[in-house]
C-alpha positions in Angstrom: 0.0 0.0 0.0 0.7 3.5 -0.7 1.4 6.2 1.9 -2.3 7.3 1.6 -3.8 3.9 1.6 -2.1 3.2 4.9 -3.4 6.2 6.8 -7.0 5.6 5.2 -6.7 1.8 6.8 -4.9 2.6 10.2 -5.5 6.1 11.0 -8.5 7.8 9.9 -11.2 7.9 12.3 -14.5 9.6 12.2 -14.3 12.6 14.5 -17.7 13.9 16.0 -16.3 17.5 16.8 -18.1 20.8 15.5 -15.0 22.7 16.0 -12.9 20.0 13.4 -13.8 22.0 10.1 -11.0 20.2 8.1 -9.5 16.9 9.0 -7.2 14.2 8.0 -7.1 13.7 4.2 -6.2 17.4 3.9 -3.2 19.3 3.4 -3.9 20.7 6.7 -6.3 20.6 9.8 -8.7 23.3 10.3 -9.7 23.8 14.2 -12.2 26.4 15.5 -10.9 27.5 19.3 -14.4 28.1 21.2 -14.4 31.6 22.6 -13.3 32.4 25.8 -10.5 29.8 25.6 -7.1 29.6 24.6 -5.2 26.7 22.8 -2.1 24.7 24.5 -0.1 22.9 22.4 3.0 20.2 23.0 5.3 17.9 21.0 7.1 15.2 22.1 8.9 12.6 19.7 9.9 8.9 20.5 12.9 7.2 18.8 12.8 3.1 18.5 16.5 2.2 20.5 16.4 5.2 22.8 12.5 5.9 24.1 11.5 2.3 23.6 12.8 -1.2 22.7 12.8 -2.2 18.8 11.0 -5.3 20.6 8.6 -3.4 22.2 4.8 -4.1 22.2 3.5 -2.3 19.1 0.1 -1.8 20.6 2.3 -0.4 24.2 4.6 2.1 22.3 0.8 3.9 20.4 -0.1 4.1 24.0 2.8 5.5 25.7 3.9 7.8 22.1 0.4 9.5 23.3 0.4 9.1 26.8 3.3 11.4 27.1 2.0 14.1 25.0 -1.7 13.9 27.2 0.6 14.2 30.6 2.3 17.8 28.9 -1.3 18.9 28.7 -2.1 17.7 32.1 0.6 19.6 33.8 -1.0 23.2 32.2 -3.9 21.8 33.0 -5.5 21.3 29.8 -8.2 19.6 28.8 -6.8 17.4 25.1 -9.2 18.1 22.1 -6.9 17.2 19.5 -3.2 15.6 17.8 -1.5 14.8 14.7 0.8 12.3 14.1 4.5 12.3 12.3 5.4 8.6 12.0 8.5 7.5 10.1 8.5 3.8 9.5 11.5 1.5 7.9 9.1 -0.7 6.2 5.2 -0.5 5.5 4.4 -3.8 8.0 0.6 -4.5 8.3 1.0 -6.2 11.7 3.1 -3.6 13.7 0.6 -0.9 12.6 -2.2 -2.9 13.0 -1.2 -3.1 16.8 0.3 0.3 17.0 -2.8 2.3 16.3 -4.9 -0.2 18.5 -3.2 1.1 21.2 -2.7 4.9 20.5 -6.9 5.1 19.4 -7.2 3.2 22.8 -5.8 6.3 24.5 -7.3 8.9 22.5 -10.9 7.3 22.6 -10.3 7.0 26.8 -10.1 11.2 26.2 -12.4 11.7 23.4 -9.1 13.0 21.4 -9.3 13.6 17.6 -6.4 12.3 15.4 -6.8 15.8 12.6 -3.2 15.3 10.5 0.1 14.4 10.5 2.9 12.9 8.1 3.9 9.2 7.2 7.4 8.7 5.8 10.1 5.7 5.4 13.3 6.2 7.5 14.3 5.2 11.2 11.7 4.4 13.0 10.4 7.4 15.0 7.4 9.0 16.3 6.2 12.6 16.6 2.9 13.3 18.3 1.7 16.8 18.8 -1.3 17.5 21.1 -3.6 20.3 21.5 -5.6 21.2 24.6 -7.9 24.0 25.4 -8.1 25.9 29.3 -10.0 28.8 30.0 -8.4 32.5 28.9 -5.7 33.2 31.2 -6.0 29.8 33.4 -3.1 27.8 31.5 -0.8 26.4 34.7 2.9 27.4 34.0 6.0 26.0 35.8 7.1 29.9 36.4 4.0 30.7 39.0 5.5 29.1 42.4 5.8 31.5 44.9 8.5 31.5 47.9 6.7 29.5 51.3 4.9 27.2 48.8 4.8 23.5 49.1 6.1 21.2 46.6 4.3 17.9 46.3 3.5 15.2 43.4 0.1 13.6 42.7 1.6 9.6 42.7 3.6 7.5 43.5 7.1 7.4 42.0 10.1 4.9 40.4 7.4 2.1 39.5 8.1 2.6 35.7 12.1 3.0 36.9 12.1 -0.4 38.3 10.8 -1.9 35.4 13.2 -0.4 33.5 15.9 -2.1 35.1 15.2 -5.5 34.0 15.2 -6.8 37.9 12.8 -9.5 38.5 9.4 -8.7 40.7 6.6 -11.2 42.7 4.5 -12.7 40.0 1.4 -10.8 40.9 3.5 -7.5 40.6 5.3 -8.4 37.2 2.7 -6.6 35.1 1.9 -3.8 37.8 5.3 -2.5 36.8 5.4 -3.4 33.3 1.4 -1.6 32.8 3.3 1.2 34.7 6.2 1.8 32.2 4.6 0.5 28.8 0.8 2.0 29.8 0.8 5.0 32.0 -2.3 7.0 32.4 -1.7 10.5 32.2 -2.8 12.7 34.4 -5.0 14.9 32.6 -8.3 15.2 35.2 -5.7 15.8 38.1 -4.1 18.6 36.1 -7.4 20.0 35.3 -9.1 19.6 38.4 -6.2 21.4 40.3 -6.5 24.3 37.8 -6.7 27.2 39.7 -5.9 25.7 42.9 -2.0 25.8 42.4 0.8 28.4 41.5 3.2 26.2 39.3 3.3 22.4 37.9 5.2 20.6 35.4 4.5 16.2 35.0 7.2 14.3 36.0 9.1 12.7 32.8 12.8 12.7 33.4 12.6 11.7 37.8 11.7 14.1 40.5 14.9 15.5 41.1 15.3 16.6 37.1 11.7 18.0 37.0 11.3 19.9 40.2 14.4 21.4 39.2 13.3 22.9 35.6 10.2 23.9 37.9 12.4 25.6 40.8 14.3 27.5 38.0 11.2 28.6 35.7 10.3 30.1 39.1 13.7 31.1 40.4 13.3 29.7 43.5 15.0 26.1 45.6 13.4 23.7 47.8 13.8 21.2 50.2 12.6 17.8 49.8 12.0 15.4 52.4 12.5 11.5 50.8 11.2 9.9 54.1 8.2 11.9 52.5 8.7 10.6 48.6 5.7 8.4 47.9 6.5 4.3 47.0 4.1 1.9 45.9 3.9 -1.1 48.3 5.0 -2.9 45.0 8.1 -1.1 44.6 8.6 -1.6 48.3 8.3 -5.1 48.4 10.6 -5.7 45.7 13.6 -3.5 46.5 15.2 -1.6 49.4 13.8 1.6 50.2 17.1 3.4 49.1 16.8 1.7 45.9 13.4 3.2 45.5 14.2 6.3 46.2 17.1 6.6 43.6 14.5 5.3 41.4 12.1 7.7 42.5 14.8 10.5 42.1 16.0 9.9 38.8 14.6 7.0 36.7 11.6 9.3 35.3 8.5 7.5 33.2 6.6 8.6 36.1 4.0 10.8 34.5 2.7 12.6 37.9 2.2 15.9 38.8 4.9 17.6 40.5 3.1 20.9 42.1 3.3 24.2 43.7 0.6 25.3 45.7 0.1 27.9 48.7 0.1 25.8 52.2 -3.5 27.1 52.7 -4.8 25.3 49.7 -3.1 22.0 50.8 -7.0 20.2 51.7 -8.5 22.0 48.4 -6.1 20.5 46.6 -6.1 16.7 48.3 -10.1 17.0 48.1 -10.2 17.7 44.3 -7.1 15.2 43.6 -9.3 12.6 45.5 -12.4 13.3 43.3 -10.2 11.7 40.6 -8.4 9.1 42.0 -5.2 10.7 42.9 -3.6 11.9 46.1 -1.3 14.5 47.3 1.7 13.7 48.8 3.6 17.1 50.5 7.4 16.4 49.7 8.6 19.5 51.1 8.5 23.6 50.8 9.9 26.7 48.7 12.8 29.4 49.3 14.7 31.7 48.5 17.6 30.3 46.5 17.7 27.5 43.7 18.2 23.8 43.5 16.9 21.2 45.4 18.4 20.1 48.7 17.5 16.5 49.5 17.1 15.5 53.3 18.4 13.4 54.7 20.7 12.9 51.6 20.3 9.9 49.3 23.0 8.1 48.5 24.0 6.7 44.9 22.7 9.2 42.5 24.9 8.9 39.9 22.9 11.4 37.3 20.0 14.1 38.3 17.6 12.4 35.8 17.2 11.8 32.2 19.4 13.5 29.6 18.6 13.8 25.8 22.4 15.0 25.5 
């Protein structure tokens, strides 16, 4: 099949959305912003041998290609209308795309998310998703808003998708916690959304605490202390490896997808009621200064790197 056939069988959908004027099968995607609102837009691409194993799940790396883009909107606290898709495949191979966009449509139908364009090429195998979001005028979240005095806290707990990533071994019963944790994450998107309004700053947790809370502390020129005893670990992680272990995980392995936050300490129980409402929590790690950086205590030991690098 041709490069047209193969997005007719595999990637159009039927999109029931007024403000979709022109869709895929054009030379470009025409999208009507509804007044009042203002569009939020991310990008994030995925490279076979570096973001996922060439052995990977086809069906898991559709999910997780979207699932990353979804947690960018979460963390302005957007709510995701829309993406397109820039996928560059080695060879046109019926089964892995067959499985591939079972699993991205399963995301975007979970979010009622419209696939409106993109670009199929031959080449390396790599995927481009860009997603587009809508917030109310002038409510976007930004990791520049935290203010000095404000708590720093995540919406999950953290290092489950590191551990998989390490190869070690788990319980039976746990083996596909972790491996639904790395391959499948849900982003966070109603959290971010529902804290809208409720906190100064945010930014989703990609590259490990330490790395994120970092880009936020500097957006906002600001350091922090973080108390681990106070870094949240799933019983899972806990049962299968020390709690130092967990916490180096929890530091620096990133695949997280969780909120990290800023919020005043007075809206600390507005913020853990409407994080409850859907199905998350909020876990107080530590508080904001004057200065920059992040100060761990007590220390951890091991940290060979401050998260994930791209260079």
């Amino acid at each position: 099949m041709n490069e047209f056939d193969l997005i007719r069988q595999y990637f159009r959908r039927d999109i029931d959305d007024v403000a979709v004027r022109v869709g895929v099968g054009d030379d470009a995607a025409v999208l009507q912003v509804p007044d009042g609102y203002e569009l939020v837009v991310t990008m994030d691409t995925l490279v076979s041998g570096v973001h996922f194993a060439a052995t990977a799940a086809p069906a898991d790396i559709g999910w997780k290609a979207l699932a990353v883009n979804l947690s960018d909107l979460a963390a302005m606290g957007a709510e995701p209308r829309w993406i397109t898709l820039g996928l560059t495949l080695p060879q046109a191979d019926s089964n892995w795309l067959a499985g591939f966009s079972q699993g991205f449509f399963d995301l975007a139908e979970q979010f009622s998310v419209g696939l409106v364009g993109g670009d199929l090429t031959r080449g390396p195998l790599t995927i481009t998703v860009q997603a587009h979001g809508l917030v109310p005028a002038a409510t976007a979240i930004t990791r520049s808003g935290a203010q000095c005095g404000d708590l720093l806290a995540v919406s999950g707990y953290l290092g489950d998708a590191g551990y998989a990533l390490t190869g070690s071994g788990a319980a039976d019963n746990d083996a596909d916690y972790f491996r639904q944790r790395l391959h499948r994450p849900h982003p966070p998107v109603a959290a971010g959304m529902s804290v809208r309004g409720r906190v100064n700053a945010a930014i989703d947790i990609s590259d490990g605490l330490l790395a994120d809370s970092d880009h936020l502390l500097a957006a906002s020129r600001l350091g922090a202390v973080i108390h681990t005893d106070h870094i949240p670990i799933s019983p899972q992680l806990a049962a299968a490896c020390d709690r130092q272990t967990a916490l180096q995980l929890a530091l620096t392995a990133g695949d997280d997808y969780e909120l990290c936050l800023a919020l005043a300490a007075a809206a600390e129980d507005d913020v853990r009621t409407a994080l409850r409402a859907v199905n998350r929590e909020l876990y107080v790690l530590g508080c904001l200064h004057e200065g920059s950086g992040v100060q761990l205590e007590p220390a951890v030991d091991g940290l060979s790197q401050s998260g994930y690098a791209h260079f």
